[in-house]
C-alpha positions in Angstrom: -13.5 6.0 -22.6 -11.3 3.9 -20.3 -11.8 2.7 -16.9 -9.0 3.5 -14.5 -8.2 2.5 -11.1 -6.8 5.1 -8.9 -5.2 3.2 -5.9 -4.8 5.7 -2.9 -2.5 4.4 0.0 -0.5 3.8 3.0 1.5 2.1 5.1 -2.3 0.9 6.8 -5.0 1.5 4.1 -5.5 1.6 0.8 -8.5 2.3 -0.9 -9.4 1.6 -4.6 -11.4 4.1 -6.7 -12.8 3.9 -10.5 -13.0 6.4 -12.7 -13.4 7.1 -16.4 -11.0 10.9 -16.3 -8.8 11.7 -13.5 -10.4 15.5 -11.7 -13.4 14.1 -13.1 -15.3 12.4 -10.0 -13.9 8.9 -8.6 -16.2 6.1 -6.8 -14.9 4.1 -4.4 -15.2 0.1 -4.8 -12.7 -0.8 -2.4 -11.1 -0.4 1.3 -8.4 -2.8 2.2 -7.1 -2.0 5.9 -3.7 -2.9 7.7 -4.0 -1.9 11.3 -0.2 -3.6 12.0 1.1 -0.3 9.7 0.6 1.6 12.4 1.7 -0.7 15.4 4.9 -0.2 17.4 7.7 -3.0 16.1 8.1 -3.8 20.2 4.0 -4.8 20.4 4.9 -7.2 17.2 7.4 -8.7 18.6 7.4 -8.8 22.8 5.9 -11.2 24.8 3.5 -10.6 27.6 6.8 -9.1 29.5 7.8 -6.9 26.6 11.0 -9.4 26.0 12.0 -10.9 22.7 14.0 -14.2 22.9 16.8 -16.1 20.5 16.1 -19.8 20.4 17.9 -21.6 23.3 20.9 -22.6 21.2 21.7 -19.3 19.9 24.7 -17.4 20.4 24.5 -15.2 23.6 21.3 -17.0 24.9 18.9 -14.4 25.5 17.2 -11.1 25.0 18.2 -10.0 21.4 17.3 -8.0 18.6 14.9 -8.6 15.6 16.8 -8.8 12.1 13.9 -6.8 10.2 11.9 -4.5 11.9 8.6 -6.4 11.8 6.6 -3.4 11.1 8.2 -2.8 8.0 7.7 -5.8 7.1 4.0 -6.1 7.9 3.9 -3.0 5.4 5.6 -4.8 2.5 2.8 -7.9 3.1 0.5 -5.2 3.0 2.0 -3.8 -0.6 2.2 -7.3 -1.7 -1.9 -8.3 -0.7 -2.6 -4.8 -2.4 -0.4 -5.9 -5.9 -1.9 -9.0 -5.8 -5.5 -7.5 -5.8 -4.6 -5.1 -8.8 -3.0 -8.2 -10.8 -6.3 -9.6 -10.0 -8.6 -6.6 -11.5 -5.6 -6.2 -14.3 -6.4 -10.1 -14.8 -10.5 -9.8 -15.0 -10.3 -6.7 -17.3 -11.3 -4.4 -14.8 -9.2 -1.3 -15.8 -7.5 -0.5 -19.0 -5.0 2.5 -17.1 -3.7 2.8 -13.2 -3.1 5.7 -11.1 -0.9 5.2 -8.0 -1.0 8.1 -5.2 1.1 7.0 -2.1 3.9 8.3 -0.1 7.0 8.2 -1.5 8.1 4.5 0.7 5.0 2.7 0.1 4.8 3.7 -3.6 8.3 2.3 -4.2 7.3 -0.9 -2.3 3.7 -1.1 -4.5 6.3 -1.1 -8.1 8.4 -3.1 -6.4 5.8 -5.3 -5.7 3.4 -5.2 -9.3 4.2 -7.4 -12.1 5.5 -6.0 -14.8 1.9 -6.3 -16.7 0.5 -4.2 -14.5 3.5 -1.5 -14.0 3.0 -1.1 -18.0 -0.4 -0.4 -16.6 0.5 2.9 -14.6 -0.2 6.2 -16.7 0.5 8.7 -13.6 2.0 8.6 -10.1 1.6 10.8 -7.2 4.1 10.7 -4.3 1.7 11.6 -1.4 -0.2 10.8 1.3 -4.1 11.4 0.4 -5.2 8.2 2.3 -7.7 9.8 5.0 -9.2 12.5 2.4 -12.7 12.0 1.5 -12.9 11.2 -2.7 -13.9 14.7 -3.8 -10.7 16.2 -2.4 -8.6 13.1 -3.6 -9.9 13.9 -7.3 -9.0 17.8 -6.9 -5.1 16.9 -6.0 -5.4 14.5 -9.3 -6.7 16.9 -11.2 -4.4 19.9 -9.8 -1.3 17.9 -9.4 -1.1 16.1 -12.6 1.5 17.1 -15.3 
């Protein structure tokens, strides 16, 4: 029987889980965490004074906006450092199958972000949020939600 991967995340954690059957039992080998999902784009980006500044040259010399909210894209770093860890396992034969379950944002940034090995990879896909449940109810949503 194959080994899969079932990657459950988030915008600020995802955690990796092996299995040989999804419903049937999943052991957790992995915990990556991303506390700046969850930060305000203001704390990223202020100074000690809660300003953000253009360089001294730049048009209208002063307090300005950001051009990306730097939240969002502390989140796609995070999807990137989590594809890059799967192309790693995909890479030392760790799985043979992949199961993503994430809400519907991040899961588009973590295929956005695979390679295209590994998205051939992907046998199911769950578009929720099951990040903070504890593995026995993670496996009961695969095993009730699955088509």
């Amino acid at each position: 029987m194959a080994t899969k991967w079932v990657i459950v995340a988030d915008a600020s954690r995802a955690r990796i889980f092996e299995t040989r059957a999804l419903g049937r039992g999943l052991r957790e080998i992995e915990d990556l965490v991303n506390p700046n999902g969850r930060a305000r784009s203001s704390d990223l980006l202020a100074d000690s004074g809660g300003r953000t500044y253009a360089h001294p040259g730049a048009r209208g010399q002063g307090k300005t906006e950001p051009r990306s909210d730097p939240v969002e894209h502390e989140v796609e770093l995070f999807a990137k450092r989590l594809a890059d860890r799967i192309e790693q396992g995909r890479v030392e034969r760790r799985f043979e199958r992949l199961c993503f379950v994430a809400p519907p944002r991040f899961l588009g940034l973590l295929r956005e972000k695979c390679s295209r090995e590994t998205a051939k990879l992907v046998e199911f896909e769950l578009a929720k949020d099951l990040s903070q449940l504890d593995p026995a109810a993670i496996d009961t949503h695969l095993r009730n939600d699955r088509p």
